[in-house]
LOMARDO-402108 format. One record per atom (N, C-alpha, C, O): x, y, z. Coordinates in steps of 0.1 Angstrom, whole numbers, plus 2048, in hexadecimal, padded with zeros to 3 digits. Each point is the difference from the previous one (the first is absolute). Layout:
% residues N
XYZ...
This chain:
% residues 452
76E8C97238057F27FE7FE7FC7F27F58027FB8127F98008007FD7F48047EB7FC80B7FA8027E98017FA8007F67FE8097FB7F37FD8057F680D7F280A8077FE7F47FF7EE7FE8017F78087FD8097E77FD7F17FD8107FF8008027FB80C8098067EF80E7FA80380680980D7FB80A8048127EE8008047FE80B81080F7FB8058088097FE7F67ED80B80D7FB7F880A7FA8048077F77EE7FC80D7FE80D80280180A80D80280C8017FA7E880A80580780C8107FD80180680A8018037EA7FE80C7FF8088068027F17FF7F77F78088158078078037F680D8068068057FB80A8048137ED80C8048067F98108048058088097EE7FB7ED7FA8088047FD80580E80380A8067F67EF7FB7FA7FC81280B80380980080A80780A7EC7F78087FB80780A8087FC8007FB7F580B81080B8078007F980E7FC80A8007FB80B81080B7EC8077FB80C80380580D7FC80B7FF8097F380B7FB80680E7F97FC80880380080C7F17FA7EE7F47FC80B8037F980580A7F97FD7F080580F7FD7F880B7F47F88027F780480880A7F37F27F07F68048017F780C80A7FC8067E98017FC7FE7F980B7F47F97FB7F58057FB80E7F08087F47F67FC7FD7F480A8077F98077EE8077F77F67F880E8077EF7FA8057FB7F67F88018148077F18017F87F68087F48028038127F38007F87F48077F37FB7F48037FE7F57F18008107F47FA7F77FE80A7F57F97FC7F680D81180A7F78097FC8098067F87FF80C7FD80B7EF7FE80C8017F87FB8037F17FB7F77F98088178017F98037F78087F57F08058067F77FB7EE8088087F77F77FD8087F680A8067FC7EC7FC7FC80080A7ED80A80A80380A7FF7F97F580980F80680C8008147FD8048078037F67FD7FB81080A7F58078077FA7F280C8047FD7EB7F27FB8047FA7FA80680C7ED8097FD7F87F080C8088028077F880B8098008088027F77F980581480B80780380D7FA80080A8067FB7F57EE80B80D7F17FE8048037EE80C8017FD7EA8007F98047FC7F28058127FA80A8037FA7E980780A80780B7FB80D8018078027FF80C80A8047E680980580180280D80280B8048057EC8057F680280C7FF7FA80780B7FE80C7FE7FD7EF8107FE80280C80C7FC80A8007F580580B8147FE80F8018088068068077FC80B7FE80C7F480B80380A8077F780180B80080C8027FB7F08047F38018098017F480E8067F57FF7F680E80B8007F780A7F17FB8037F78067FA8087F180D7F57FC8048017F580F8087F78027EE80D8057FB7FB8097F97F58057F480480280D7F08027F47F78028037FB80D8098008087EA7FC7F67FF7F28127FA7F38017F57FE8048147F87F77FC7F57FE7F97F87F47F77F880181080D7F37F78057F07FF7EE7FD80A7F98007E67FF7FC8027F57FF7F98047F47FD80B7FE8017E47F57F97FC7F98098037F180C8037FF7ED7FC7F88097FC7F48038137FD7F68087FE8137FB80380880F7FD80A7FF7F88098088017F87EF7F580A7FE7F380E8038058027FE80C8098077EC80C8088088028088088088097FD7F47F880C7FB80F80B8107FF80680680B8037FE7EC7FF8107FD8028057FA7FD8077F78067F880D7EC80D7F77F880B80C8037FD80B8048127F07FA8098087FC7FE80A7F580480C8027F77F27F47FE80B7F87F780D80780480B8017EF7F08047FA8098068048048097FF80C8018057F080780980780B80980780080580680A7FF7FB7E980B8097F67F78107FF80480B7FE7F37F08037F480F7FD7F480480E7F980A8008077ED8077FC80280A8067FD80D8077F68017F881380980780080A7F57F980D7F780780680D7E97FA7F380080A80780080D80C7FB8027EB80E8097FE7FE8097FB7F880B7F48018038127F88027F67F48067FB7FE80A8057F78087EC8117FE8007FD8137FD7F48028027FF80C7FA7F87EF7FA7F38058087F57EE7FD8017F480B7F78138047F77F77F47F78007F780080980A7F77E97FB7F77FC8087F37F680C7FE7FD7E87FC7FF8087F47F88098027F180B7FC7FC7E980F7FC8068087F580E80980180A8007F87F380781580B8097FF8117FF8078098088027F27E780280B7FF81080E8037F78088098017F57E87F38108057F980880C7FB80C8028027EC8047F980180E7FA80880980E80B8058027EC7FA80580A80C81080A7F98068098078047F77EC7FC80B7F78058107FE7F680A7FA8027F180F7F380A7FF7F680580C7FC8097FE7F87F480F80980280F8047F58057F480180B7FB7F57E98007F980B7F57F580A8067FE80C7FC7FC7EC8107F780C80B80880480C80A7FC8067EC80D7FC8078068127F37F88097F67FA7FC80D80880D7FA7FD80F7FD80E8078078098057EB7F77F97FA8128057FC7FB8107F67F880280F80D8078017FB80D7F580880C80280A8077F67EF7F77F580A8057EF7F78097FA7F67FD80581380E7F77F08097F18067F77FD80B7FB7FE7ED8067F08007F97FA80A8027FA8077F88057FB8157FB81180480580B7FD7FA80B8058117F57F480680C7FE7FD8047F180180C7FD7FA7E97F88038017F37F780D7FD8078097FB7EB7FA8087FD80A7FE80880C8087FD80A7FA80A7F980E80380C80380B8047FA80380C8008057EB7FB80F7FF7F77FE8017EE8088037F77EB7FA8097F88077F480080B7FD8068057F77F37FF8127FA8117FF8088048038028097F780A7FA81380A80780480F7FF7F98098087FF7F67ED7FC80E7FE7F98037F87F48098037F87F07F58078037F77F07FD8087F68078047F77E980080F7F48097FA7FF7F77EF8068077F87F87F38057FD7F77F47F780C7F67FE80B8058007F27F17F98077F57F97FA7F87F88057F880A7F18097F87F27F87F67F880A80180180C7F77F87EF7FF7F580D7F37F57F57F58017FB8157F48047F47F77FE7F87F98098047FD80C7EE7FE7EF7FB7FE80F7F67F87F47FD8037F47FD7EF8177F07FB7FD7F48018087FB80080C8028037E67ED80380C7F67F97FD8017FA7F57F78048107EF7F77FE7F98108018048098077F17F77F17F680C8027FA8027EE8027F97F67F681580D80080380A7F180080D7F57FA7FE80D80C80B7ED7FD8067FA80E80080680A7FE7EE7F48047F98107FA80380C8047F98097FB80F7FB80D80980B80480B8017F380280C7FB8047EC8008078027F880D7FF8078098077FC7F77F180D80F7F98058047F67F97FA7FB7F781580280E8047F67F88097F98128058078087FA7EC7F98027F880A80F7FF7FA8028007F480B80081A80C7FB7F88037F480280C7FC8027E97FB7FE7F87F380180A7F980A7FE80180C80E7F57EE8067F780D80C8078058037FD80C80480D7EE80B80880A80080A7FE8018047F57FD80581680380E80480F7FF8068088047F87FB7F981380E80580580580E8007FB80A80680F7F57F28058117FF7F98007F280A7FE7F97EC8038007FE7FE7F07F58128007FE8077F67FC7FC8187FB80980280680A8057F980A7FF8117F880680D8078028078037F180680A7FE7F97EF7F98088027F67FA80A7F38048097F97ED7EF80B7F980A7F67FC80F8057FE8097F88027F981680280A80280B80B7FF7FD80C80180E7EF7FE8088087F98048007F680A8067FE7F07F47F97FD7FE7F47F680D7F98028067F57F87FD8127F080680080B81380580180A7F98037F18138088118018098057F480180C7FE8047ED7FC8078047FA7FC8007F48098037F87E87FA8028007FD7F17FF7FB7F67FC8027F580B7F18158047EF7F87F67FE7FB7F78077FE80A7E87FF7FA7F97F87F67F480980480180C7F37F77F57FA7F88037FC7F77F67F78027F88117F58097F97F57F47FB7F58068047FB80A7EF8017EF7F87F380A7FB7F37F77F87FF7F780D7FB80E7FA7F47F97F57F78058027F880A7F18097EF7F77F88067FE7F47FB7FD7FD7F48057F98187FD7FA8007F07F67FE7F680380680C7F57F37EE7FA8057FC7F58077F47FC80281C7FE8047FA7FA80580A8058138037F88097FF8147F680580A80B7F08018097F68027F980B7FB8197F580080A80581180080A8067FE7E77FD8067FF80D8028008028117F78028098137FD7F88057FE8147F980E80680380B7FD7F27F180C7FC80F80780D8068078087F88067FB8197FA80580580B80880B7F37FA80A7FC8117F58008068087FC8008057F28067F87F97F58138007FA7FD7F58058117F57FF80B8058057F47F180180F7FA7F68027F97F97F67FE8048117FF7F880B7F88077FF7EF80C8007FF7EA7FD7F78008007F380680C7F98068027F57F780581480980D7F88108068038078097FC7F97EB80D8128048058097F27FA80B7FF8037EE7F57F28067FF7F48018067F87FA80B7FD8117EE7FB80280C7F58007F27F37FD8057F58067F080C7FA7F97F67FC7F18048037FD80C7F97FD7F07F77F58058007F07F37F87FE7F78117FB80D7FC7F37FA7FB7F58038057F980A7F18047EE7F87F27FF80A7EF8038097FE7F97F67FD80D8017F18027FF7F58027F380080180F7F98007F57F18048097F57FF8037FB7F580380081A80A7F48037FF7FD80B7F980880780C7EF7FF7FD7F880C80B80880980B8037FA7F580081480080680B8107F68027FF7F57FD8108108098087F78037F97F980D7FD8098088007EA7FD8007F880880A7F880A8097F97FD7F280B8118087FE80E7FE7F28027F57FD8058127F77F77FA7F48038017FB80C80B8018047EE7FB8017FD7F980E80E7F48038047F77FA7FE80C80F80E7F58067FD7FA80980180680B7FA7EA7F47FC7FB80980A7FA80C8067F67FD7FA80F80E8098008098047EE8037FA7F680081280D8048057F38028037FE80E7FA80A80680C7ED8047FD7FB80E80680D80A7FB80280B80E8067F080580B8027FB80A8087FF80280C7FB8057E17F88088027F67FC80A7FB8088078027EC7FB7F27FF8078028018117F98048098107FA7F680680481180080E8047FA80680980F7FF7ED8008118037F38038037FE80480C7F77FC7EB7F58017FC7FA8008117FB8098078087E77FC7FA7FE80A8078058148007FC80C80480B7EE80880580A7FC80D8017F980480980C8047EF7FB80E7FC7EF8028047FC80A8067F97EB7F37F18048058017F78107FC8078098067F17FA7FC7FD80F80C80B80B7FF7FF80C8088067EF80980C80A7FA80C7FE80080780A7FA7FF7EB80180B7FE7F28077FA7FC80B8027FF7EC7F77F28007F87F28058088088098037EE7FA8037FC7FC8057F28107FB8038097F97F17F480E7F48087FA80780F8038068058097F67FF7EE7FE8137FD8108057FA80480B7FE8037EB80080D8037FA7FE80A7F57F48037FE8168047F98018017F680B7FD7F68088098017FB7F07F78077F97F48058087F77F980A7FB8147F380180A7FF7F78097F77FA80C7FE8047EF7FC7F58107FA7FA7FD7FC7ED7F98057F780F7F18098038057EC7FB7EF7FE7F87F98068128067EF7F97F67F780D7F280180C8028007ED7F280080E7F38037F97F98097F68038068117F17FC7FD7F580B7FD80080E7FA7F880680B8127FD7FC8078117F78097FD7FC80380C7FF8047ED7F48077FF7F47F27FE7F97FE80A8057F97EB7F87FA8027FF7F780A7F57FA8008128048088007F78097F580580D7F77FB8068158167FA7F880080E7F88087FD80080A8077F27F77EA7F78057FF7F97F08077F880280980B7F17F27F87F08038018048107F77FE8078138057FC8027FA8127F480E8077FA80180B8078077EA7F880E8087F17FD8017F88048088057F37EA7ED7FC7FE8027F480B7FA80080A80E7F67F37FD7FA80E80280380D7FC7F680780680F7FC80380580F7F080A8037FB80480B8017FF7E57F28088057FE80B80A7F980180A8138087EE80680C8047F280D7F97FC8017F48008078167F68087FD80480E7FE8098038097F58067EF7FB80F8008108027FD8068078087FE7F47F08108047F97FB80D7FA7F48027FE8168087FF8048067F580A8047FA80A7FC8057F880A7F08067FE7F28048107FF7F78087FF81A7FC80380980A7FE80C7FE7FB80A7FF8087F88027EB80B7F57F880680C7F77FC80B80080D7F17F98058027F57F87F87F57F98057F880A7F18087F77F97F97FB7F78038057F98097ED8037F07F77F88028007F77F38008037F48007ED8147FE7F67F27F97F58067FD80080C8017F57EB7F37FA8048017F680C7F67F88018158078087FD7FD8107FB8068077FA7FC80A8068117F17F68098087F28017FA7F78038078097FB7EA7F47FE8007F87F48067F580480480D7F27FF7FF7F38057FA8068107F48008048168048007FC80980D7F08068007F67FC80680C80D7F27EC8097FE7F87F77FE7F580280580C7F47F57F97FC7F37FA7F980F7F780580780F7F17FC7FE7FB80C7F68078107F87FA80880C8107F67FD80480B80A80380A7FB80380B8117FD7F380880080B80281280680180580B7FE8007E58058127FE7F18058037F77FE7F88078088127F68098038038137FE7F98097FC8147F880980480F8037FB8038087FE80C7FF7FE7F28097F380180E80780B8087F980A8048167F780080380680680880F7FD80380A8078017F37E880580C7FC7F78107FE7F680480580F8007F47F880F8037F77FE7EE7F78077FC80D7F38017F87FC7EE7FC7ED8048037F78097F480B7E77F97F18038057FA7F27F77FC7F98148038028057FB7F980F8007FF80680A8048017E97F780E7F980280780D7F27FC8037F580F80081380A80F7F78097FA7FD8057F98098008087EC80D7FC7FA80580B7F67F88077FA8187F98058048047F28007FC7F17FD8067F58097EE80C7FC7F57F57FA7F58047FF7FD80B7FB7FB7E87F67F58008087F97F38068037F67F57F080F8077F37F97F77F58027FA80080A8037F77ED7F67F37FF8067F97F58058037F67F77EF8128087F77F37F77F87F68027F47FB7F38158037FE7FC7EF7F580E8057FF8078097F87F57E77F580E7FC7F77FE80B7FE80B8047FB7EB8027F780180980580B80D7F88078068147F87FB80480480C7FF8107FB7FD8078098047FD7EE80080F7FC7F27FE7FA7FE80A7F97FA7F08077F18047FC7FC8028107F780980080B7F380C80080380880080E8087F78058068147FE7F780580B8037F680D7F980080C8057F87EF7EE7FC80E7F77F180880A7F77FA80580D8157FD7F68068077FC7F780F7F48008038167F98048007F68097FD80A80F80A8038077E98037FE80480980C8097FB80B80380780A8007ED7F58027FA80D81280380380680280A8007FF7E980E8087FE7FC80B7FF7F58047FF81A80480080180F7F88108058038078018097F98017EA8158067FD7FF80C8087F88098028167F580280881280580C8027FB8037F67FC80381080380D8047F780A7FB80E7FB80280B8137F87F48057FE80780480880C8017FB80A8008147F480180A8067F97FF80E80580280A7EE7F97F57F48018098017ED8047FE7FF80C8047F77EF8017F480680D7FD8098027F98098058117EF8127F980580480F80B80C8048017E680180680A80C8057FD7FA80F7F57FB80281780680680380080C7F67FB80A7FE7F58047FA81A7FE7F78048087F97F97FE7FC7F88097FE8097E97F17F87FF7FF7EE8017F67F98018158057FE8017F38057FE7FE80F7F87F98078108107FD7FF7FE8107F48008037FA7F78067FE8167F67EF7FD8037F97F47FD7F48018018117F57FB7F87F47FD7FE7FB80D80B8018077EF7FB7FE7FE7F480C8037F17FE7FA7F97F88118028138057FA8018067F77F17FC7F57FC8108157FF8028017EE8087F38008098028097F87F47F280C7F57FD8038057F27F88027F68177FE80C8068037F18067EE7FF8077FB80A7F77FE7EC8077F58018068067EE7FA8077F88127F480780C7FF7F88087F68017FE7F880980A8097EE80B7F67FD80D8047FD80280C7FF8087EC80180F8067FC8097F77FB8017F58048098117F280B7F87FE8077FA8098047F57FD7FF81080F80A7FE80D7FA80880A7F68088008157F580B80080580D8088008077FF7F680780D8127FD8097FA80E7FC8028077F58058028177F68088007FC8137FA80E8057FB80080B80780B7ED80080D80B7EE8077FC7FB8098077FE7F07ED7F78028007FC8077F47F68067FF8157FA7F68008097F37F87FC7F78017F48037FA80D7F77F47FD7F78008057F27FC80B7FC80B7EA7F98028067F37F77F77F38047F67FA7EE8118047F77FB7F68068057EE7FB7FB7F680E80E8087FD8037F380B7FB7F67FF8007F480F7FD81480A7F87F58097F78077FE7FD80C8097FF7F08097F580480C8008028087F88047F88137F880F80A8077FF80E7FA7F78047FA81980480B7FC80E7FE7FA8077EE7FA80A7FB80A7E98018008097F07F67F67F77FF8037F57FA7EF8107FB7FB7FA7F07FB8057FC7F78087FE8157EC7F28028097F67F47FA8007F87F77F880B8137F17F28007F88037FE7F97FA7F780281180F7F38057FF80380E80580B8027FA7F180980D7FC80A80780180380D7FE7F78098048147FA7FF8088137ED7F98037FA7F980980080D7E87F27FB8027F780D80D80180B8037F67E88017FE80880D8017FA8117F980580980F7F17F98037F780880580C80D7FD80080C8098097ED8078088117F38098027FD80480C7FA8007E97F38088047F67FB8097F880680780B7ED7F77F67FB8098037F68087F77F98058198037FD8057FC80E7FF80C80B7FD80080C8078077EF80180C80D7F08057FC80580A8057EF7F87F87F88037FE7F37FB80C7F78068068107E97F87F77F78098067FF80E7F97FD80A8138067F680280181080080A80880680080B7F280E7EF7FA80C8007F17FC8067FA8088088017EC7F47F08008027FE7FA80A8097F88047EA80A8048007FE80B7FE7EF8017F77FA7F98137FF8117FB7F08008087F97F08017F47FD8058197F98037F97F480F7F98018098018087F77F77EE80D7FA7FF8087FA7F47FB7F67FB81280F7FE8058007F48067F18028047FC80B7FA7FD7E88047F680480C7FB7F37FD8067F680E7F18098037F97F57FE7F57FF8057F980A7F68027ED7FC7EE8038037FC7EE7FA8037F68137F380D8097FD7F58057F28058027FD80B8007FD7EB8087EC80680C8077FF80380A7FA8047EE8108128008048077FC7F780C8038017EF7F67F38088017F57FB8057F27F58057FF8117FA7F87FE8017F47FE7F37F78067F58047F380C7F17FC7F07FB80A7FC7FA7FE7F47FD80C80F7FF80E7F78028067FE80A80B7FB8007EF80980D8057FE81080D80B8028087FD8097F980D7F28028098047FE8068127F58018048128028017FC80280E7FB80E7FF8098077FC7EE7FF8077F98107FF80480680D7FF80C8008087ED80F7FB80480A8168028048057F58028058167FD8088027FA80580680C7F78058078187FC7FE80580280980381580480080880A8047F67E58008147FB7F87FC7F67FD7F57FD7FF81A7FD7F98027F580B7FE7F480C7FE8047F08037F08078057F880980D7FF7FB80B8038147F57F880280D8037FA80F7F38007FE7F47FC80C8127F78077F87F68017FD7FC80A7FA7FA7E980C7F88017FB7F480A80680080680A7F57F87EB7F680980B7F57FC8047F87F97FA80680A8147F87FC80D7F18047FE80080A7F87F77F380B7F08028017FB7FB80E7F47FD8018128028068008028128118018058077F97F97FE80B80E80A7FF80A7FC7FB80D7F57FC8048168048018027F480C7F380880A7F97F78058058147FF7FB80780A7F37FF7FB7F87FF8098028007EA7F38007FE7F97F18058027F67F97F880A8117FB7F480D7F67F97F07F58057FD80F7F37FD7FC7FA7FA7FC7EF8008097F98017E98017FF8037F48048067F57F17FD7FF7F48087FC8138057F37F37FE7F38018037F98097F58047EB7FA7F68038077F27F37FE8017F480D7F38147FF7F37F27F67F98067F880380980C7EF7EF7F67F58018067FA80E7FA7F78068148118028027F680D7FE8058088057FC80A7EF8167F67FF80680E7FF80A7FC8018037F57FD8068197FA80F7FE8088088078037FC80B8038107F180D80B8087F580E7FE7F98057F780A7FC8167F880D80880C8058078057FB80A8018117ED80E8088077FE80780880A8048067E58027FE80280B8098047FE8107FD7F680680C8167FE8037FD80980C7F78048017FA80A8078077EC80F7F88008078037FD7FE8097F880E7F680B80C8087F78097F37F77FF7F47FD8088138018067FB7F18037F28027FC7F87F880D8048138037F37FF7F57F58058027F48007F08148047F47F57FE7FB8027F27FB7F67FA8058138017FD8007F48057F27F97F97F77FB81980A8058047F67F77FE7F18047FD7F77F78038078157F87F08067F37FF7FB7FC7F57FB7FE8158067EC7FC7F98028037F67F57FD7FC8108077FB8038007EF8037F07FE7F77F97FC8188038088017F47FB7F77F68078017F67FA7FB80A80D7F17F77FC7FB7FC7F87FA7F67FD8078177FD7F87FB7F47FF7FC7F57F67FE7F881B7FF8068067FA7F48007EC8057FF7FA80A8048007E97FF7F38008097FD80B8098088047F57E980280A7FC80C8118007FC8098038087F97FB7EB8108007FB8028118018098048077F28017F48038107FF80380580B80B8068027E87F98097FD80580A80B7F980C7FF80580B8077F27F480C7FC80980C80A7FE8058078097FD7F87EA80C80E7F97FF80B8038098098007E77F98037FF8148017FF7FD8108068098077F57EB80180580680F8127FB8048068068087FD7F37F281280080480680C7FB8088078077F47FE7EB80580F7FF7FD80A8098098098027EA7F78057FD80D80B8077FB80A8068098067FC7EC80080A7F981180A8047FB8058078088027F77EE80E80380080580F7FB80B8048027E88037F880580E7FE80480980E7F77FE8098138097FB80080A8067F680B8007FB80480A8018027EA7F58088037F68038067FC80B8027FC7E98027F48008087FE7FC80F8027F58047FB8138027FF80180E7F97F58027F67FF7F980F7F58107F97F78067F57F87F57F58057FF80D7F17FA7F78007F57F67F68067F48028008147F08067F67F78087F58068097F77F88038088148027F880880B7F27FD7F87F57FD80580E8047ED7F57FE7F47FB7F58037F87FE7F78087F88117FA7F37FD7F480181080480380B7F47FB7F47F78018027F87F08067F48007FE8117F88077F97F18048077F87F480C7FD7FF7E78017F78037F57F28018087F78057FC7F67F681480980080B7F880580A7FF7FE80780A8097FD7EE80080F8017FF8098048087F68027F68188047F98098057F78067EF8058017F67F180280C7F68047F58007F17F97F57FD7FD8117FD8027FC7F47F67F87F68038017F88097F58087EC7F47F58068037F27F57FF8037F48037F380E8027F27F57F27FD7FC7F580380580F7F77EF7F07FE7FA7F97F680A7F580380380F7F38017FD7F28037F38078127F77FC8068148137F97F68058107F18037FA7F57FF80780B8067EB7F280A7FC7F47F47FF8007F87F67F98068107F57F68007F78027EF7F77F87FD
């Protein structure tokens, strides 16, 4: 490993020349010096690169000019990069969270890989502090083939227990010292607080195990979960941010019942420094590369696993689309929403849930008769998914399609939800649709006003 005082002694055309394939770690742990340099060398071209969710100040990383020289690939959109792919300067690399390392090693096969680390500790590891994902997948084929490993340390980067390289499988190493990008806390509005409270008094309850991400329905029903004085939770995520820390810190997260005694995630997010001084050499966490959080199986081994997520939309038949807004205009990511919808309803007693308001904050209606045409799905209609707005709870299993579409529109606003049931009475398509109505309910559909 070789330590370097400037930043174009490692990221040069040398290093890099044209051809390569980089991959560089993303989310908190987004290497910005390195990122931001490569944006200005011109004479680094011809090359693609890989990221997942790249935040914090990265200069041109997508400007049109650079994009002129770099081919980004995009698994996980962001705020930086939405325009750039939405405009044909990036591609859209289409790929579920669990797969990134195996599409690494087997097929991208990268040759580069930037990455941040905290370290090192007396072994001479180096922590890939807040995101692993596929970032350990990458450097391993990185490592088969030869490549390069560039790292930027951070100083004020947590040294996250769990997933860690070895000092000698860099190949150059830079110094830094800047503030961590920050997940700011969204304090939920009357909404969110329903979902919230719907989702922990239906579904919440002692020895669970937890998933979900970051926004107004995560903090909510982290408040509705400490009050309800919910015991011996554990923590199997993609990512972990500070509702969940709230959770430990508390007392709520024990892991009592999993096969380890500490909350596993892929990435980690906190919305200022305390929250990542937290995290540093923290035993109570520990990283796994997505590979190992986002695979199938090992979700299902969780006991009684709640995946809670969110989504752009939903139709009548149960389709489930979190990453764009139609076929060609992306939002975010596949992510890992289908790894761990079908993951959780694998586990014994588990259950995948989506819990999203019926509109959008321009009142947009989310809850939609068809999907978009094209677009792409992260549940289909057959995956027994529950869905949860602020006017009720849809539990599909055990229905067919045209109960589906009666307990879907439930759960859109009273204007909407009159249109989506005169459209299913008057369609031909659906066998008997009223058979769906159930007393004052639905079949599967529970109203908020029932959840005590």
């Amino acid at each position: 490993m070789k330590i370097v005082n400037r930043v174009e002694e490692a990221v040069n055309s040398t290093n890099i020349p044209e051809g390569s394939v980089i991959y560089t770690s993303g989310n908190a742990a987004t290497p910005q010096v390195l990122l931001r340099h490569i944006a200005e060398d011109t004479s680094i071209k011809n090359v693609e690169m890989l990221s997942v969710l790249i935040l914090g100040d990265i200069g041109k990383l997508f400007s049109p000019e650079t994009c002129g020289r770099i081919m980004h690939r995009v698994i996980f959109n962001g705020p930086y990069s939405r325009e750039a792919m939405n405009t044909g300067g990036a591609s859209y690399q289409l790929i579920h969270l669990s797969d990134i390392a195996n599409q690494m090693k087997e097929y991208v096969k990268p040759n580069v890989v930037f990455i941040s680390v905290a370290g090192p500790d007396n072994g001479g590891n180096f922590s890939y502090g807040t995101t692993v994902e596929g970032v350990k997948g990458a450097v391993e084929s990185a490592l088969a083939q030869g490549g390069t490993i560039i790292a930027e340390r951070n100083a004020k980067m947590p040294f996250v227990i769990g997933t860690t390289l070895h000092e000698n499988e860099i190949d150059y190493l830079v110094d830094t010292d800047y503030q961590l990008p920050s997940s700011p806390v969204h304090q939920p509005d009357e909404r969110a607080m329903k979902i919230a409270h719907l989702v922990t008094e239906l579904y919440v309850s002692d020895g669970c195990t937890l998933q979900y991400g970051i926004g107004e329905v995560p903090e909510a029903v982290t408040d509705a979960i400490i009050k309800k004085g919910v015991k011996d939770l554990g923590i199997h995520s993609e990512l972990f941010a500070d509702a969940m820390r709230r959770l430990v810190v508390n007392g709520n997260v024990t892991n009592k019942y999993l096969d380890f005694n500490f909350s596993c995630a892929s990435i980690f997010l906190a919305n200022d420094e305390e929250g990542y001084n937290w995290m540093h050499f923290n035993s109570s966490i520990q990283s796994r590369p997505s590979n190992i959080t986002n695979y199938i199986p090992n979700i299902a081994k969780m006991p009684k696993m709640l995946a809670i997520n969110s989504a752009i939309g939903v139709d009548l038949h149960s389709n489930i689309w979190a990453d764009s807004l139609n076929a060609t205009s992306i939002y975010s990511g596949i992510g890992g929403q289908a790894d761990f919808l079908r993951g959780s309803y694998l586990s014994k007693l588990g259950i995948p849930i989506i819990a999203m308001k019926s509109t959008t904050s321009k009142g947009e209606n989310k809850i939609m008769a068809k999907c978009p045409e094209g677009i792409t799905t992260t549940g289909i209609s057959a995956d027994p998914v529950v869905i949860v707005t602020e006017h009720g709870a849809f539990n599909p299993r055990g229905l067919n399609i045209a109960e589906h579409a009666v307990g879907i529109a439930h759960l859109a606003e009273p204007e909407c939800r009159e249109k989506l049931l005169k459209y299913i009475y008057d369609s031909k398509e659906y066998h008997n649709p009223k058979q769906a109505l159930n007393g004052n309910a639905p079949k599967g559909f529970i109203p908020y006003g029932d959840v005590k």
